[in-house]
Every structure is written in structure tokens, then in C-alpha cells.
TIDO-616260 format. One record per residue (C-alpha): residue in three letters; z, x, y. Coordinates in nm, 2 decimals. Each point is the difference from the previous one (the first is absolute). Layout:
// TIDO-616260
   res       pz       px       py
   ALA        Z        X        Y
...
END
This chain:
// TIDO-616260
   res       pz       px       py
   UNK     0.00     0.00     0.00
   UNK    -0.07     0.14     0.31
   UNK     0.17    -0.07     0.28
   UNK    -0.19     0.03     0.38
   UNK     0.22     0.11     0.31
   UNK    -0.05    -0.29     0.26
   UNK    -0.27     0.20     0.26
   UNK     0.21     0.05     0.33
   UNK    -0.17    -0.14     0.31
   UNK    -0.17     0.22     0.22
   UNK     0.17     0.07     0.31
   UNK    -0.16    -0.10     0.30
   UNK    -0.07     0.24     0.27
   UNK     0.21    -0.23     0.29
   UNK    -0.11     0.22     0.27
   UNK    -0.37     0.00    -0.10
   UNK     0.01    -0.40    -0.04
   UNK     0.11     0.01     0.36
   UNK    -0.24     0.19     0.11
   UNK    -0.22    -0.21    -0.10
   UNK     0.12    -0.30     0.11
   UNK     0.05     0.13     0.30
   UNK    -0.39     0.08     0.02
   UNK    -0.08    -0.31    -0.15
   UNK     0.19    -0.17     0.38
   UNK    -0.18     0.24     0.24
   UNK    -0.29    -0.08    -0.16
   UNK     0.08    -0.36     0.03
   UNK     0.12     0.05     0.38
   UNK    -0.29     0.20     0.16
   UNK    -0.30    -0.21    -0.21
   UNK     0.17    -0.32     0.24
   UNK    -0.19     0.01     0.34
   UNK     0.26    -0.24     0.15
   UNK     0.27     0.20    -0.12
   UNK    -0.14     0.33     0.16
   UNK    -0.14    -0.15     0.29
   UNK     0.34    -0.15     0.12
   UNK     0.15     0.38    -0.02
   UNK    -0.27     0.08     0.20
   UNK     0.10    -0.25     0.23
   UNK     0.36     0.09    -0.04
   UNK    -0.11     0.34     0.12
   UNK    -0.23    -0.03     0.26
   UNK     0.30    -0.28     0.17
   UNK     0.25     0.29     0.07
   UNK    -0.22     0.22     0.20
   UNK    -0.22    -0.27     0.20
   UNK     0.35    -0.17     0.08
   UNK     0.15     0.32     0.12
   UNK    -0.32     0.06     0.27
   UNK     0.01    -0.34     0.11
   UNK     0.35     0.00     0.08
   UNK    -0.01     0.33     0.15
   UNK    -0.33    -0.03     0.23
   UNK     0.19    -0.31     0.17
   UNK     0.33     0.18     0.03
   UNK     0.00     0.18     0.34
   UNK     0.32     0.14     0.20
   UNK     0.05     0.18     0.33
   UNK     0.22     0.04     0.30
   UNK    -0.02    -0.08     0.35
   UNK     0.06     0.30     0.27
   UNK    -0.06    -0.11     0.39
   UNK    -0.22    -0.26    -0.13
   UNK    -0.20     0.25    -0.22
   UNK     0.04    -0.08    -0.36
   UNK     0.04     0.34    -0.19
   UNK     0.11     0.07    -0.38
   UNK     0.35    -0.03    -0.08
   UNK     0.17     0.29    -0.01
   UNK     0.06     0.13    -0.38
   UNK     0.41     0.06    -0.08
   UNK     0.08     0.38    -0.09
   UNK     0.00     0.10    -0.35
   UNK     0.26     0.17    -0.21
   UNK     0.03     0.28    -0.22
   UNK    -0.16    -0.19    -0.29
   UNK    -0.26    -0.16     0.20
   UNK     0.19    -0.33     0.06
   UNK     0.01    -0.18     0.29
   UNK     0.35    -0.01     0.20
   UNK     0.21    -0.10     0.28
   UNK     0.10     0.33     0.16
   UNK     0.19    -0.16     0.33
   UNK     0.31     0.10     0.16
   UNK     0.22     0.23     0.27
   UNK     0.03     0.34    -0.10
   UNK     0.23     0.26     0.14
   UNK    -0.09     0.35    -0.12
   UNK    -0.05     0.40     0.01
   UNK    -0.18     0.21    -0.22
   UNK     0.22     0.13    -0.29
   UNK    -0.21     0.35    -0.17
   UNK     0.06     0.04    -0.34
   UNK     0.33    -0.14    -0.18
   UNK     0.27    -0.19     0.21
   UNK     0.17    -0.34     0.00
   UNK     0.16    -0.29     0.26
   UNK     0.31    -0.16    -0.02
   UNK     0.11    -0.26     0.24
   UNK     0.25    -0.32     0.01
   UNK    -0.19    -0.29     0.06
   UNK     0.27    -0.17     0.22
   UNK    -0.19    -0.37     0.03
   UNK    -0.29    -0.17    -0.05
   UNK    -0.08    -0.31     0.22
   UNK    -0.30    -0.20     0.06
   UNK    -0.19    -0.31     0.14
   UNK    -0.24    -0.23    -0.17
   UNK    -0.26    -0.22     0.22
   UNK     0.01    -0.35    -0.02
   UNK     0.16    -0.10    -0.37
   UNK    -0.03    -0.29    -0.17
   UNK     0.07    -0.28    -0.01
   UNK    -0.07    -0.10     0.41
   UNK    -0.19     0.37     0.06
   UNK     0.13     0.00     0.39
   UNK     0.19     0.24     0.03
   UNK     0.09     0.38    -0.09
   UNK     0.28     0.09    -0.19
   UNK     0.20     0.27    -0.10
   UNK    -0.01     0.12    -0.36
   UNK    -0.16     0.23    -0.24
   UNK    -0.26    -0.09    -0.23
   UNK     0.07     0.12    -0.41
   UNK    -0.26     0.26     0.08
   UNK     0.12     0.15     0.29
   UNK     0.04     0.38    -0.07
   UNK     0.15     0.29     0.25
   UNK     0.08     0.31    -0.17
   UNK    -0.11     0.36    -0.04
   UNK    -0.35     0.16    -0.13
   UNK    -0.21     0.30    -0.03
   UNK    -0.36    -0.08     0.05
   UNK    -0.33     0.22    -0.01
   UNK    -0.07    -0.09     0.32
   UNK    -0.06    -0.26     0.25
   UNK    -0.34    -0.09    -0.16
   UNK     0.03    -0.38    -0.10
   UNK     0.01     0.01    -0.42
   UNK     0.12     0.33    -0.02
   UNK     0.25     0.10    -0.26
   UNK     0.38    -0.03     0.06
   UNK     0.33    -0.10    -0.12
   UNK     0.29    -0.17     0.19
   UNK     0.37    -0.09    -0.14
   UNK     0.06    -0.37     0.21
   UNK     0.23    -0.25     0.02
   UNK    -0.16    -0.37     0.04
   UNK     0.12    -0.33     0.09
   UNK     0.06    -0.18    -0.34
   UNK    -0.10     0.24    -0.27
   UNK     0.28     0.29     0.05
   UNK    -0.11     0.37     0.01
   UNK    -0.36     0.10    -0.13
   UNK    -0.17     0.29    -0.05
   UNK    -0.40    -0.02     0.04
   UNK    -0.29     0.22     0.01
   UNK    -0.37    -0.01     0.01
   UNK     0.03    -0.38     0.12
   UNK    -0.03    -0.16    -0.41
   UNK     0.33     0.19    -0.16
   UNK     0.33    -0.14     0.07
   UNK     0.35     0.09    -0.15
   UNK     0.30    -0.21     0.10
   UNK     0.35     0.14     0.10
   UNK     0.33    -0.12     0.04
   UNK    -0.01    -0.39     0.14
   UNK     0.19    -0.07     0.38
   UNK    -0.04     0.04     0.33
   UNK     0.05     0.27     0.29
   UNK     0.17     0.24     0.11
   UNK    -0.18     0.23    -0.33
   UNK    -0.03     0.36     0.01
   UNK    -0.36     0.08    -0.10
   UNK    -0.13     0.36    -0.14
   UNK    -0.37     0.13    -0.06
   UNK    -0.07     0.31    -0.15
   UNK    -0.31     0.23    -0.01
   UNK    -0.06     0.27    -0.31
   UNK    -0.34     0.09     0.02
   UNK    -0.24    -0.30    -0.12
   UNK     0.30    -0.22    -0.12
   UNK     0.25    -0.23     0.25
   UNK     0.35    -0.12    -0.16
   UNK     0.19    -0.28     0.19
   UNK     0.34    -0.05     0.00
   UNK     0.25    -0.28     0.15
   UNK     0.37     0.04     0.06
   UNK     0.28    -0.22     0.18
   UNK     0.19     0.26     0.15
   UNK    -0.25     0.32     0.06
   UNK     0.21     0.22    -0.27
   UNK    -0.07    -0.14    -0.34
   UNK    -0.34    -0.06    -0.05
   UNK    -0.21    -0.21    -0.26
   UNK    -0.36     0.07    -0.09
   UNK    -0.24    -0.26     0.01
   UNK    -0.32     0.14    -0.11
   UNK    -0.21     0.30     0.04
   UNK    -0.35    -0.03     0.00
   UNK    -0.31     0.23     0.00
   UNK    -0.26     0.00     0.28
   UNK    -0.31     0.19    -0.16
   UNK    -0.16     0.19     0.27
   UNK     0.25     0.04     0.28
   UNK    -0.07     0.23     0.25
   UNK     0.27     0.25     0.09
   UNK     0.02    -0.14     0.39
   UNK     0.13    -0.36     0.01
   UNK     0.18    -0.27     0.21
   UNK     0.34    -0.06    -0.03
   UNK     0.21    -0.27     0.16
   UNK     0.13    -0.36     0.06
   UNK    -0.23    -0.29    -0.01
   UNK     0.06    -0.39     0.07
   UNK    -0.25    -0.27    -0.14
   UNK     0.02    -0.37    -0.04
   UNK    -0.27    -0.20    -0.16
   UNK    -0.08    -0.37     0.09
   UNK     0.18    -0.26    -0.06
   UNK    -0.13    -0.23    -0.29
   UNK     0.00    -0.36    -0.05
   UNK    -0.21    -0.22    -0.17
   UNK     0.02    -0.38     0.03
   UNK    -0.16    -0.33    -0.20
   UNK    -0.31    -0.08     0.16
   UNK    -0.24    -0.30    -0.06
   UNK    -0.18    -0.07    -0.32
   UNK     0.28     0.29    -0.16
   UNK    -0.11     0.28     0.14
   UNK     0.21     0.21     0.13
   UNK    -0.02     0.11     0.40
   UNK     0.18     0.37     0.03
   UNK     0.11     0.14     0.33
   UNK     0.05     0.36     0.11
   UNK     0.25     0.06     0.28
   UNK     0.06     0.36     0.18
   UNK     0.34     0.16    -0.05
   UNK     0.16     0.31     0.09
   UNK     0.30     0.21    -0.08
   UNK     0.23     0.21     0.16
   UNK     0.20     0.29    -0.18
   UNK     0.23     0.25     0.16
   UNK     0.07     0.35    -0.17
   UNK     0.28     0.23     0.07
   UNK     0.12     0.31    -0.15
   UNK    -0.37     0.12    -0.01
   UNK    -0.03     0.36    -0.21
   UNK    -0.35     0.15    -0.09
   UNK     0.01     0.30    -0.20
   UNK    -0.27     0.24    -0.08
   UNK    -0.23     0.21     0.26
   UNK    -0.07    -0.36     0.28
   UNK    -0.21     0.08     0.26
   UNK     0.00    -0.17     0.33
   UNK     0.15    -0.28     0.20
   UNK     0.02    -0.35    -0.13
   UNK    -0.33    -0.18     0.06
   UNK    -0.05    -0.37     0.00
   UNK    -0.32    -0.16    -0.21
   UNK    -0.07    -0.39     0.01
   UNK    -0.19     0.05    -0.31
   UNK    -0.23    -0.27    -0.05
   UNK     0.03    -0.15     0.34
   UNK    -0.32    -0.21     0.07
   UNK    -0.17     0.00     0.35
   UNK     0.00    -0.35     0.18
   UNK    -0.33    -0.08     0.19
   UNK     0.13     0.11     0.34
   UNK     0.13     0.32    -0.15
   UNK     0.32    -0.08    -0.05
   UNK     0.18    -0.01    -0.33
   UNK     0.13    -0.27    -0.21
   UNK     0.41    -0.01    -0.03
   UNK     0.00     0.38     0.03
   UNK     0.31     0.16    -0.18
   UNK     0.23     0.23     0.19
   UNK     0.28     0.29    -0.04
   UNK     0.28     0.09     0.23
   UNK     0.25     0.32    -0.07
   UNK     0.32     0.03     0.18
   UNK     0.31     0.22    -0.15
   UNK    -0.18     0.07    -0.35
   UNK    -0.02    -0.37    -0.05
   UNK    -0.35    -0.14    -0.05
   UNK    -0.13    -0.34     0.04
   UNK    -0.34    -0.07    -0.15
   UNK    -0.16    -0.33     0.03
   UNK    -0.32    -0.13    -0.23
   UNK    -0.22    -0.23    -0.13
   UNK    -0.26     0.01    -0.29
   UNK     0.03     0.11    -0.33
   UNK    -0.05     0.32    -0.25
   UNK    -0.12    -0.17    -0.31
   UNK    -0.33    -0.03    -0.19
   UNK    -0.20    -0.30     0.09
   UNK    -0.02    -0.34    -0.20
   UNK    -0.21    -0.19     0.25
   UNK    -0.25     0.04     0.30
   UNK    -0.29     0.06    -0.24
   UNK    -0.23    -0.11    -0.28
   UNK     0.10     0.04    -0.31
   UNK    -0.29     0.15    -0.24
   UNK     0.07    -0.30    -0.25
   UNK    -0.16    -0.23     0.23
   UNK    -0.37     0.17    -0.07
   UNK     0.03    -0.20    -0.35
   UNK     0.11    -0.37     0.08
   UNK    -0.38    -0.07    -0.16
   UNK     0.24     0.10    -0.31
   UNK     0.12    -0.38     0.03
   UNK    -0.34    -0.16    -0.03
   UNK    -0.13     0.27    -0.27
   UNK     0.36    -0.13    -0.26
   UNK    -0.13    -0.35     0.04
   UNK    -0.35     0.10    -0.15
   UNK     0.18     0.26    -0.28
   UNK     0.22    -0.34    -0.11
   UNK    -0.28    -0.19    -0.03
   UNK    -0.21     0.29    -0.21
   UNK     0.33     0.09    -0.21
   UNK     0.05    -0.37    -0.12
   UNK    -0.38    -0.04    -0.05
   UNK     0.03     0.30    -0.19
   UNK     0.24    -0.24    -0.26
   UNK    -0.08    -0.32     0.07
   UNK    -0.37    -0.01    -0.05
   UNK     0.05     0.09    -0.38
   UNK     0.21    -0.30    -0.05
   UNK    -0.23    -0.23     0.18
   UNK    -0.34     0.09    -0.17
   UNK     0.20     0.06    -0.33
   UNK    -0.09     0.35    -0.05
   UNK     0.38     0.13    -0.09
   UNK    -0.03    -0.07    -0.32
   UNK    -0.29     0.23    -0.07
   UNK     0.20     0.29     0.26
   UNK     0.31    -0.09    -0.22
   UNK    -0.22     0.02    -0.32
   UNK    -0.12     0.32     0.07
   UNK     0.37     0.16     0.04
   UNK     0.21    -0.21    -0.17
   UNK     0.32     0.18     0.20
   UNK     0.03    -0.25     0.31
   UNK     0.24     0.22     0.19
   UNK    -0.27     0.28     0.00
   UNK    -0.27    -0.24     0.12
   UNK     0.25    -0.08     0.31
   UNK     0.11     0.40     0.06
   UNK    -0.40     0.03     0.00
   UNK    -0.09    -0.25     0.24
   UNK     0.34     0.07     0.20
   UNK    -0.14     0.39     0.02
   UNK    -0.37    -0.07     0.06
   UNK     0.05    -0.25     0.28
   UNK     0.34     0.22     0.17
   UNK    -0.19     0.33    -0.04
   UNK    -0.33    -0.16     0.16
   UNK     0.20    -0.16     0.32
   UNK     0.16     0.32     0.03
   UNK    -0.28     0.19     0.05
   UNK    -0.19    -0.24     0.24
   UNK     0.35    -0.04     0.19
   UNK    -0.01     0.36     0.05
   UNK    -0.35     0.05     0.11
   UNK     0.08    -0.26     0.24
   UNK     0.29     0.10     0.14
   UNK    -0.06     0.35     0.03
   UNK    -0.37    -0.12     0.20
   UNK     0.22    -0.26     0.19
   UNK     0.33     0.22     0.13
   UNK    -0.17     0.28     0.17
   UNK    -0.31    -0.16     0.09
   UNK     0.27    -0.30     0.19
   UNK     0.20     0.27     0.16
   UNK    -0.29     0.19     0.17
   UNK    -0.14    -0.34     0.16
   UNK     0.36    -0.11     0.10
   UNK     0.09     0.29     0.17
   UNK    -0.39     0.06     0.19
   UNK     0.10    -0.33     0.13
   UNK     0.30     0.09     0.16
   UNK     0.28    -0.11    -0.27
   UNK     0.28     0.25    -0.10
   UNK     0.04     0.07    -0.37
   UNK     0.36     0.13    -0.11
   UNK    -0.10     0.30    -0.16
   UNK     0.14     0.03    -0.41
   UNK    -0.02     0.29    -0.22
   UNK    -0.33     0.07    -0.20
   UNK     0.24    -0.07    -0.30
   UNK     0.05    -0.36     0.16
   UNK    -0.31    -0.15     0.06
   UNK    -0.08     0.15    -0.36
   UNK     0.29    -0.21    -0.13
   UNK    -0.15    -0.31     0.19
   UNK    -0.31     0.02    -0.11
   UNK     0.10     0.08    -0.40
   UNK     0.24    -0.30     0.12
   UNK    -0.27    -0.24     0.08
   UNK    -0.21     0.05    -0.29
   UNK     0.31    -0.02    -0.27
   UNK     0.14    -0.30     0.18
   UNK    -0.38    -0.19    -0.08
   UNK     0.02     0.14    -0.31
   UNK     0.32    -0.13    -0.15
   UNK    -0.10    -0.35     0.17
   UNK    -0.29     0.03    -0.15
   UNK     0.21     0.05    -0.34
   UNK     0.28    -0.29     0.05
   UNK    -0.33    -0.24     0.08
   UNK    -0.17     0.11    -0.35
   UNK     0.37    -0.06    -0.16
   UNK    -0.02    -0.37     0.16
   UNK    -0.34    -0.09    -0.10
   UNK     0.15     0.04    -0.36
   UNK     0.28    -0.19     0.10
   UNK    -0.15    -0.30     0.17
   UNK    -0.40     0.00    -0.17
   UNK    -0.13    -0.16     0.33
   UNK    -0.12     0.20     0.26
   UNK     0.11    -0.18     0.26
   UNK     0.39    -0.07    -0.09
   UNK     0.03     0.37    -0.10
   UNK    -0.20     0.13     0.39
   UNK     0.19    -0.20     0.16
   UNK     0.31     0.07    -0.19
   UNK    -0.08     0.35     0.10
   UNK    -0.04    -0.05     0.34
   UNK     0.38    -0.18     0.06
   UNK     0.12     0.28    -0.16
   UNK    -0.13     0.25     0.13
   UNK    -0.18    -0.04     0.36
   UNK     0.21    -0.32     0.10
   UNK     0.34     0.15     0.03
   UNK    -0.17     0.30     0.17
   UNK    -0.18    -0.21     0.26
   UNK     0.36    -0.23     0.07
   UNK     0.19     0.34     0.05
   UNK    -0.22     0.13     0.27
   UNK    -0.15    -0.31     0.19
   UNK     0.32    -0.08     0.15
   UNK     0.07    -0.28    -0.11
   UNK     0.33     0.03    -0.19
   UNK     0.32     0.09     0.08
   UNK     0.04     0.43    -0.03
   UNK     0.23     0.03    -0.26
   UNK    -0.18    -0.23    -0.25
   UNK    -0.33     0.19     0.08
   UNK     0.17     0.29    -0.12
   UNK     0.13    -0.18    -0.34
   UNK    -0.34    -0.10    -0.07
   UNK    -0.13     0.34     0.02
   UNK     0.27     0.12    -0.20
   UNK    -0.04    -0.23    -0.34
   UNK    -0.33    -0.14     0.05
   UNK    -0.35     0.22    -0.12
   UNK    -0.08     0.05     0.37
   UNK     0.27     0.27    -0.03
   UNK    -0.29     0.23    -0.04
   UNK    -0.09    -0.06     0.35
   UNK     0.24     0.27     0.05
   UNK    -0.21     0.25    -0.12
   UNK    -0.19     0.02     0.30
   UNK     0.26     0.08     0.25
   UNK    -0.05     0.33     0.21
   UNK     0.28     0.04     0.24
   UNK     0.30    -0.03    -0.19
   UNK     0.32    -0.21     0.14
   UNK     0.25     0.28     0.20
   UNK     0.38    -0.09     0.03
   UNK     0.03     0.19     0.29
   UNK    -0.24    -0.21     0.20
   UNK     0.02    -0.34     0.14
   UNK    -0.28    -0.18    -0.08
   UNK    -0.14    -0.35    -0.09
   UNK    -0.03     0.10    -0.40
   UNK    -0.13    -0.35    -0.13
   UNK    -0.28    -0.05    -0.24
   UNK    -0.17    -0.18     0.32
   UNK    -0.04     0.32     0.16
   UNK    -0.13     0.17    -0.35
   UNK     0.33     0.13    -0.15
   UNK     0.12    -0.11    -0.36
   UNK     0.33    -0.02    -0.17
   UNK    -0.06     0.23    -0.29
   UNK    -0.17     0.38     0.02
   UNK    -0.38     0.00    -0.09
   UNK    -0.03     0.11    -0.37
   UNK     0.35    -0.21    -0.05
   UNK    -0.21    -0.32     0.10
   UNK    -0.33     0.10    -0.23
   UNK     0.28     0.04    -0.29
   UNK     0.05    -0.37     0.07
   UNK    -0.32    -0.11     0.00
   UNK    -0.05     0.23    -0.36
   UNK     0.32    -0.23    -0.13
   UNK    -0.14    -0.31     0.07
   UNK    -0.37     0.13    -0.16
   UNK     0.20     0.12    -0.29
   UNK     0.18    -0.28    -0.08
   UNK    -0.30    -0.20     0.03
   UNK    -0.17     0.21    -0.20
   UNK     0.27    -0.01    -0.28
   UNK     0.01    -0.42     0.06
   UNK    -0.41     0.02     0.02
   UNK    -0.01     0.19    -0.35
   UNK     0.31    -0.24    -0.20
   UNK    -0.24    -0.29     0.06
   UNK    -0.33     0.18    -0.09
   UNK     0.18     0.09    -0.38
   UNK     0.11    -0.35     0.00
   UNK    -0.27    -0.25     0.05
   UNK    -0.28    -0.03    -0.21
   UNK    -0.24     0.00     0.31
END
């Protein structure tokens, strides 16, 4: 009797099977005119929308009745525009030194506060800063470092107008201590002038051995922002100064000259004048230094590069429609049987379609985006319009941004064309999702913080991604997705956007191995 082992199956090569499925969907996908021509369409939107917007976007300012361009804001180390305002009292320090001084008081006034706006006031805005600093020179957006005290947020140490380190919390008197060793500053606090506590030290690459070295005052403006009709939000700007006095003044190191006075910043009114010039007055080794403005990097006054891509908006509606196509049309004309037949492994079918139709958005989002950006900007700013500069690495992040945010909608619509089998349910299914809670957060027409919520849990979280100028704590400013800031930081919002396309993808591929189809 003989007895015959039972033949073992062949094992099947899963990553060649995918491959060709995988084929089998592009195929599919670029043989479909519509389906190609709308990515065409998706493409050619981002660009065209971007001139269009930007050849009827002028700006420029008036001088005597002579309309000039605006003037640009300085830049900072790292290209950034900043705010680079204030009352400076200084010599030249050579080489290594440091200041110490005993800030005595800080007092201020603030024009016209809510909620009747008719008067001025004393008081200091959180921002107001006096303090001590070493700076590269008196060149707008040139390097420095200053230990301050402000009004609400305690003593700081700052440098190069985007780093900030907090100190000990309260108000004046506060003894206040800068130090110079070659290219790096430490700043230090202290209550009495004998024990001292270090606050930071930070490294200023490139600094020349002859600096500035003194006491400074600035106040920035005084924000408020107010309901206005239809939601929207009307934000008012009011001018502010501060007023420190210092005492107990000791510079050490080889300081050169008399104490000169520097309104840095100051603006020139039309008749020649100034606007709220700041001042200093010495008498007995007690200094009084008033100021307005602000050392900080700048959050608005510009265009932000993101605003070259709004096309981006109208482009996600086509990819949506494509995407559930992609699915939908299979059910309708009952051709997923034979796709099913052909790879009788459902989930790899979806992974195939889910990679052919996210891979293909991807790379027309890109093309578009990266023709769109530069392209916007260059027209913008030949008609007049100041772009906030970002780095290279930045734009690159917005534009890879763009292109992966239509790509993963593209992937959550494919995920609900399974889900809902009618085109129409699963688009516009899509579209609440996704564009709807996007277009409610921004438009002004709901209250702040539940704009915020919705771009928190919602799939337009990956609106974030798109954000150039980040949100600063040390500046004051109207930080509301109506003015093109989001709750979550860029890639953190694309990761929301990939949960929701995951899970649908996981809910999309439980139903394929369940029906029968």
C-alpha cells in the first residue's frame, strides 16, 4: 500500500501579487480620460487661481499725495521679518564686558482702552519690556540680546527677536545682568544685586567684536479685538509707551564713549517730525528712558506665502470627486466583481487603488503647488504687496504640505466610495468632512473658540499643514484661524487627516471582506 504525502500548496509570492494588482489599478486609472482629465483640471486650478488673485492684488502708500511702495520691515539674522522698535541708551563695549543695573520702576500709558476708547491711561501692556542689551549695532534687525523685565510676564531673556527664556515671575525694582564672552551673551536676574541667578546664555553666531551696550525701553501696541457683524472679528491697535528708570548703572569691559541716545525705529511724520518720539534724561547716575515699539519678530503686516495656493481649495473638490469615482464607478457598472475575481484578497485591491489614486494626487498637487507658490509671490510682490519672508525649508514644507493634504483627501474619499457605493452620498460625505469645517473656521462666522475645536477633531486639521509663520508667545497678536493660524502645528494636523483616512480605510476594507458585492 502506498501511501502519498498530501502536496503542500504553493506559496504565493504576496509582494509580486501586489505588484500586480497594483498595475492592474494604474492601468485602470490612466486608460479613464475623465479620471485623468479632472487631475489635469485639479492641476492647472492651483496655478491659474494663484495669477488671478495676485494680478488684482495691488498695495502702496501715500507720501504728500504721491503714492509710493510701502516701506519693507527689517529682516533678522535668519531672514525673518521683525519689529526692531525702541529707546536705546548705549556706548560701544570692545571685546568682552557686561552691564548691571537696578531697574527701579517701570510705568507707562496706553491710548484710548477699551471699553469707551476716550481717554489715555496709565498702565503697562504684558509686553512692555525695559531692560539691558548688547546689540550689533543700531542697524534695524541686527543681532542682540537684552535681559528685561515686562509688564505681566516677569523677567525674560530674549535674543535675535524669535528665542525667549522666562525668569523669575514679579514686578520691579529687579536687578538685571548681561554678560559678553566672545560670541555668546549669559543673562542673569537677581533681587538684591549680590546673589545672582542665570537665566540663559545664548549664542549669537557672527558677532562682531565692537557692539552696543546699554538700557533700552519698548512698548508694543495695545491689543484688543472685539465681535463685529456677521462674526467676524474687528481688532484694534492702540499706541503705548513705557517708562523704566535704572540706577546703580555698572559697565565692565573696555566702553568707549559718552552715553548716546538712539530712537531706534523712530518713523518720520510727513512734516518731518517724528511719531511719539522716545526720550532719556540722566541726572545723579539715575537714568530715565522712555519708549514705544517692540523687539520681536513679526507675525503680521505682510502676506503670508500660503496665500499663493488658495486654488488648493477648488483643486480638493475636483481630487474628491476623481478619488470616489475611482471606487464608485466599479460598483455602479458592476465591474468589482471581475477586479475582485482577479485578486481574490479585497484588502489588496483597496491598498491598490488607495496607493494608485494617493500617489497620483500627490504628484499633480506637487507640480501645482510648486508652479503656483513662486510664480504667486513674484506677481504679488511686482504689484506692490509685501510677502513675510519664510525659510527655503518652509515654503518647501508648504508646498510637500499641499500636495500630501490632497493626497490623503483623495484617500479618505476612495475609503467612502466603499463605504457609501453612491457617488454622490460618499463626495458629499467627503466634502462635510473635510472642506466644510475648514471653510466655517475661517469665514468668520463662528464663535473663535469653536473654530478652533473644529480644526482640532475634524479632517480639516490638515489645513494646518500650510501655516508659515508660526504663532509667537511673546507677541501680541490676533492668532485666530480667521487670520490664517491653526490650533495644532502643521504635520500634527496632516497626522489627523492620515487617522481619519486610516480608519476609513480599515472600516472601507471590513465591509469589502464582508459583502458578497
Amino acid at each position: 500500500m502506498t501511501v502519498t504525502a498530501p502536496r503542500r500548496p504553493e506559496a504565493r509570492p504576496a509582494r509580486a501579487g501586489f505588484g500586480r494588482t497594483l498595475r492592474a489599478e494604474w492601468t485602470k486609472f490612466r486608460t479613464v480620460r475623465g479620471w485623468v482629465l479632472g487631475l489635469v483640471v485639479a492641476a492647472l486650478t492651483v496655478p491659474l487661481l494663484a495669477v488671478v488673485s495676485a494680478a488684482g492684488s495691488h498695495s502702496s502708500c501715500d507720501r504728500n499725495g504721491v503714492e509710493i511702495v510701502c516701506p519693507e520691515p527689517p529682516l533678522g539674522p535668519d531672514g525673518r521679518a521683525v519689529r526692531d522698535k525702541f529707546f536705546f541708551v548705549h556706548r560701544t563695549l570692545d571685546g568682552d564686558g557686561s552691564i548691571a543695573v537696578r531697574l527701579a520702576s517701570m510705568s507707562g500709558v496706553i491710548t484710548y482702552p477699551p471699553p469707551d476708547h476716550d481717554r489715555i491711561e496709565p498702565g503697562l501692556v504684558p509686553w512692555a519690556k525695559a531692560g539691558v542689551i548688547v546689540k550689533e549695532g543700531t542697524e534695524q534687525g541686527s543681532s542682540y540680546a537684552a535681559v528685561m523685565a515686562t509688564g505681566r510676564h516677569g523677567v525674560r531673556m530674549q535674543y535675535d527677536y524669535t528665542e525667549d527664556v522666562a525668569g523669575r515671575a514679579g514686578p520691579a525694582p529687579r536687578w538685571l545682568r548681561l554678560s559678553r564672552a566672545g560670541d555668546t551673551l549669559t543673562g542673569y536676574e537677581s533681587a538684591d544685586g549680590r546673589q545672582w541667578t542665570e537665566i540663559a546664555a545664548a549664542r549669537l553666531p557672527g558677532l562682531p567684536a565692537r557692539v552696543e551696550i546699554g538700557m533700552f525701553a519698548a512698548s508694543p501696541g495695545d491689543l484688543s479685538v472685539e465681535q463685529g457683524g456677521l462674526g467676524g472679528l474687528v481688532e484694534q491697535v492702540r499706541f503705548t509707551e513705557t517708562t523704566a528708570v535704572f540706577d546703580q548703572v555698572k559697565v565692565e569691559g573696555a566702553a568707549s564713549g559718552e552715553w548716546r541716545h538712539t530712537d531706534l525705529g523712530a518713523t518720520p511724520d510727513l512734516d518731518a517730525g517724528i511719531h511719539h518720539p522716545g526720550s532719556a534724561a540722566e541726572a545723579g547716575g539715575t537714568f530715565t528712558v522712555t519708549g514705544s515699539g517692540d523687539i520681536a519678530p513679526l507675525a503680521d503686516g505682510g502676506m503670508a506665502v500660503e496665500l499663493t495656493l488658495t486654488g488648493a481649495l477648488f483643486a480638493l473638490v475636483v481630487v474628491i470627486v476623481v478619488a470616489v469615482l475611482f471606487m464608485t464607478v466599479e460598483y455602479r457598472r458592476g465591474l468589482i466583481r471581475t477586479t475582485l475575481a482577479a485578486s481574490p484578497r479585497r484588502g489588496r485591491v483597496l491598498a491598490a487603488k488607495a496607493v494608485v489614486i494617493g500617489a497620483a494626487v500627490f504628484a499633480t498637487g506637487l507640480a501645482a503647488c510648486a508652479v503656483a507658490l513662486p510664480v504667486g509671490k513674484r506677481l504679488l510682490r511686482g504689484n506692490g504687496n509685501y510677502m513675510l519672508p519664510v525659510p527655503a525649508l518652509t515654503e518647501l514644507r508648504v508646498i510637500v504640505g499641499v500636495a500630501a493634504l490632497l493626497a490623503v483627501a483623495a484617500v479618505l474619499a476612495l475609503a467612502l466610495g466603499v463605504l457609501f457605493r453612491r457617488s454622490a452620498a460618499a463626495v458629499v460625505t467627503a466634502l462635510a468632512l473635510i472642506l466644510l469645517p475648514h471653510v466655517l473656521a475661517t469665514a468668520s462666522v463662528l464663535p473663535v473658540e469653536l473654530s478652533r475645536w473644529l480644526l482640532r477633531v475634524t479632517p480639516a486639521a490638515g489645513f494646518a499643514v500650510q501655516q508659515s509663520i508660526p504663532e509667537y508667545p511673546q507677541v501680541l497678536d490676533l492668532y485666530v484661524p480667521q487670520a490664517g493660524y491653526y490650533p495644532l502645528p502643521p504635520w500634527a494636523g496632516l497626522g489627523v487627516l492620515c487617522g481619519y483616512a486610516a480608519l476609513a480605510l480599515a472600516l472601507a476594507a471590513v465591509k469589502l471582506n464582508r459583502s458578497d458585492s
